[in-house]
Structure formats: C-alpha cells, structure tokens
N, C-alpha and C positions, 0 to 999 in steps of 0.2 A: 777444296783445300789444296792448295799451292804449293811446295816445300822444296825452296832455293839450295842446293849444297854449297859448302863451299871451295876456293882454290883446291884444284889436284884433288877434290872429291867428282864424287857424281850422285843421281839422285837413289842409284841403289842403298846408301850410307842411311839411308833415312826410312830405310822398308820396314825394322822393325817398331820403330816409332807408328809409320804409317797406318799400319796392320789394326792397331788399335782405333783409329777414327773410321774405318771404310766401314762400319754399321750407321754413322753420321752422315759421312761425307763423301764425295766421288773424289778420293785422294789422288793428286798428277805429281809426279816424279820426276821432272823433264832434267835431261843433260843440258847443263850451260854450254854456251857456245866454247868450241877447241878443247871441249870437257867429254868423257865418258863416249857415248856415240854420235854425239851431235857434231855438227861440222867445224871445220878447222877454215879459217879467215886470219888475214894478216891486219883485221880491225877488228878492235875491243876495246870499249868505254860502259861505263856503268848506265849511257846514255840508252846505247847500241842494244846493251844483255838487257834491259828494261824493256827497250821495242820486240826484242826477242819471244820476250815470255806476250806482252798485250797481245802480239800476232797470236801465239799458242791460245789466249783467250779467244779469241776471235774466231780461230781456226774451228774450236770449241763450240763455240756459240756458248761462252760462257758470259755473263754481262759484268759478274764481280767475283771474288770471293775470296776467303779468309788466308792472307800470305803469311810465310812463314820465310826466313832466311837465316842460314848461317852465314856466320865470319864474312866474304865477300858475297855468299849471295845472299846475306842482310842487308850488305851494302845494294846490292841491285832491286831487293824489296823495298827499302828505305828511297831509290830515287824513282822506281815505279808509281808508289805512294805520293810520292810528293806530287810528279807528273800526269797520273788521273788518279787524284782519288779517290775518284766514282767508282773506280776496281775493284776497289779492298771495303770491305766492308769491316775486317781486323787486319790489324799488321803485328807482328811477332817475330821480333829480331831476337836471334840467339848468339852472344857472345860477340857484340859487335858494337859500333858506334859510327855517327857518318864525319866523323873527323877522322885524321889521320892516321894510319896503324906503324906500328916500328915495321920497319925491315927486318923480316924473319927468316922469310923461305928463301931469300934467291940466292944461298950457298945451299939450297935443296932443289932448285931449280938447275943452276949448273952444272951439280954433280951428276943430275940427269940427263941434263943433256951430255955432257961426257961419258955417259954408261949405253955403250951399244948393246943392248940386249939382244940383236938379231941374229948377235955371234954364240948363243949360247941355245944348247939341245932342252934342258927343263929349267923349271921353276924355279928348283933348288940348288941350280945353277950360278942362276940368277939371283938368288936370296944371298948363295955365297958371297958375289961378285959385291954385290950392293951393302952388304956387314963392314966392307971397308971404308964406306961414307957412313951408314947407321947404323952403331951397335945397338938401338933399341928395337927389338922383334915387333913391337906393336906399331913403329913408325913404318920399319918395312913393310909391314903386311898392309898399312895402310895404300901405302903407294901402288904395292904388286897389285893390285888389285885397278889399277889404272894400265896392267898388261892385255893384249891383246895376241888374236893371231891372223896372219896374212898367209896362208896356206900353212906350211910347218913353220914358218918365221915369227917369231915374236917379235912384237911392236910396242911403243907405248900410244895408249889411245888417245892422251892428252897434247895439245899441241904445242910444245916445249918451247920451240922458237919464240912463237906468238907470244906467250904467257912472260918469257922473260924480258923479249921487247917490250910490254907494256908493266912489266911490274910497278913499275916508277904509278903508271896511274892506277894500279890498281888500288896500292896504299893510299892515293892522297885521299884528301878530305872532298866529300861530296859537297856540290856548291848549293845549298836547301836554304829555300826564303823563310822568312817566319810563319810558323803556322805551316808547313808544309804540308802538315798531314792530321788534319782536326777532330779524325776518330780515335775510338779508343786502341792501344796500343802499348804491349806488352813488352820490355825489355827484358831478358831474362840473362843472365851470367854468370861463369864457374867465380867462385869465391876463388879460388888458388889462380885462375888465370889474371892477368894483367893488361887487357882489355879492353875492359870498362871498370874502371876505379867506381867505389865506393859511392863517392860525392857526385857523379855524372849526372843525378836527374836534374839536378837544377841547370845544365847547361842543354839537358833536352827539352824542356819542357816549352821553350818558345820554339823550338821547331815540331814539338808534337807533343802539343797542350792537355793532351788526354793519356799521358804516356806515365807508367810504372814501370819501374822496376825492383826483381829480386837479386840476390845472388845466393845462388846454390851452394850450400856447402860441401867440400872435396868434391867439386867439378874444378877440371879445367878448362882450357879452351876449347873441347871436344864436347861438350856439356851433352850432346845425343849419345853418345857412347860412356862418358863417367859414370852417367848418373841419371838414366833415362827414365827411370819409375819417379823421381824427382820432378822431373821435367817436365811429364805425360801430368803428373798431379797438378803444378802451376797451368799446365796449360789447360786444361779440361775447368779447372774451376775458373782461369781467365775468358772462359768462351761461354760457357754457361751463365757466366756472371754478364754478360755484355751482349 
C-alpha cells in the first residue's frame, strides 16, 4: 500500500491511517518530490512525481500494489494509473478529481515564501510570526510541521520556490484518455469540501469505468484528519470487497 500526501504535506500526515493496515499490508509513506525529505528540483509535473514513485516501486522490487492519494498526490496516483496500470491493482483518491482545482494555496505559498524563519530562536517564534498570515491554529500546525533544522537554523523542508513556480500546473487538469484506469477504483470526499461536487461520478466514469464514489459527512478537504474512522471504514470494506 502506497499512500500519496498532498501539496505542503508529507507522508508522515498519513501514519495514523497507516498504522491501521501494516497487519495487511507493507504500508510506504514516501515524500513527494520538493516535499518533506525528498529532494528539491526546479522540475515538477504530475508526469515526473508519477515516475517518481514507479522508480520507488522498482527500487522495491514491488511489481504493483494498492495506491492511495490525497488532493495533489491523488492527482499523481490518478496519472500513475493511467500510465501503468499494471501498478495499481486499486486506486483510491481522497478528495480529489483529475480536472482542474481552484486556486487556493498560492496566497499560502507566498506568504511563505515571505516568512524567513531562519531569523527566529523557537517554534513559538515562529507560530507567532506566522498568526499574522493564519489566525487558524490548525492551519499553522499543519504547515510548522513542514519546519526543519540546519544546525540551530530553522528551515522549511518544502521547496517554496519550486512549488510556486509550478503551481499554475499543479492545478490544471490531468490530460487522461478514456478508460485510463479500468480497475476498480474508489473516490472518496469530505461532504463540506468543494472538490469534488456531488454529481462528479458521471464525468469519472469514462476515465475510470470501475470507479465509486462516497462523500463523507463533515469532512472537509482534510478527509485523513476530519474524519479518519470514516474513512478507515470506506476504505477497508472497498478493499475487502474488491
């Protein structure tokens, strides 16, 4: 089992999820590229983070196995799938779609890049510093949690530059033939987020013919952290069932 984070996360976001399949499954938690500890590159495509992870399979000596993806790294599951999908034996997007997403983050992308953290002695420093772009405690702790350290210097782990130069493609829509991905294939979505609208299966279903979806009620776009005994439930009977 496979499990994609997404934007300005990493794959630690997904351990207590995780925790629950490693009697199943040999569960991999890999950082996305300019993500978490993996490497920082001035190239990033959904094409690129897809080859990313096949290599991790390979590296592995994995031949396939069950992907999972949030938000952008749905999106990187979703064109992995399309591109072998001899890999995936399930695919499992959480809170995602491979059309286009609104512009959300990149006044959360700038603001960080504007936020030298290197200038500051702790955490709580930093938490302050940062209350003036997000009064919401749970968005900061989201991001601090993308800090680092270079000897006493704090850093962010994420590659800022990169990520906002490509934002523009991180949103677009994935280019998926018909039939992309002709196994079975679980959509899952916070009911409060705005995402993946209601009516969406009928416009997934000729790219991924075998594809369901739920929407979770009071999740939002975090559908791992809203609502996660929700989520563990859909997903454990989608995998059992298939």
């Amino acid at each position: 089992m496979v499990i994609l984070h997404g934007l300005l996360g990493s794959g630690d976001n997904w351990n207590s999820i995780a925790k629950s399949y490693t009697d199943q499954y040999q569960v991999i938690l890999p950082d996305l590229r300019n993500h978490g500890r993996s490497f920082h590159t001035d190239e990033m495509s959904y094409q690129l983070m897809a080859g990313d992870v096949v290599a991790l399979l390979d590296h592995l000596d994995l031949d396939d196995c069950v992907l999972i993806g949030h938000s952008m790294g749905a999106k990187v599951a979703m064109q992995l799938a399309s591109d072998h999908p001899e890999r995936v034996s399930r695919l499992v997007v959480v809170d995602s779609v491979p059309w286009a997403f609104k512009k959300s983050h990149d006044t959360i992308l700038r603001a960080l890049a504007d936020s030298d953290i290197s200038a500051y002695r702790s955490r709580s420093e930093i938490d302050k510093a940062l209350s003036h772009h997000f009064a919401e405690p749970g968005l900061r702790y989201f991001l601090m949690k993308n800090i680092g350290r270079d000897g006493d210097t704090y850093k962010w782990k994420m590659n800022i530059t990169s990520l906002l130069h490509h934002y523009g493609d991180i949103v677009a829509s994935l280019n998926l033939p018909e039939r992309a991905y002709p196994y079975p294939t679980l959509f899952l979505a916070g009911a409060e987020s705005d995402y993946v609208p209601m009516d969406s299966l009928e416009r997934l279903l000729p790219i991924f013919p075998k594809a369901e979806l739920t929407h979770i009620p009071s999740a939002g776009h975090w559908v791992h952290a809203d609502a996660p005994d929700e989520l563990k439930r859909h997903l454990s009977t989608f995998l059992a069932r298939t």
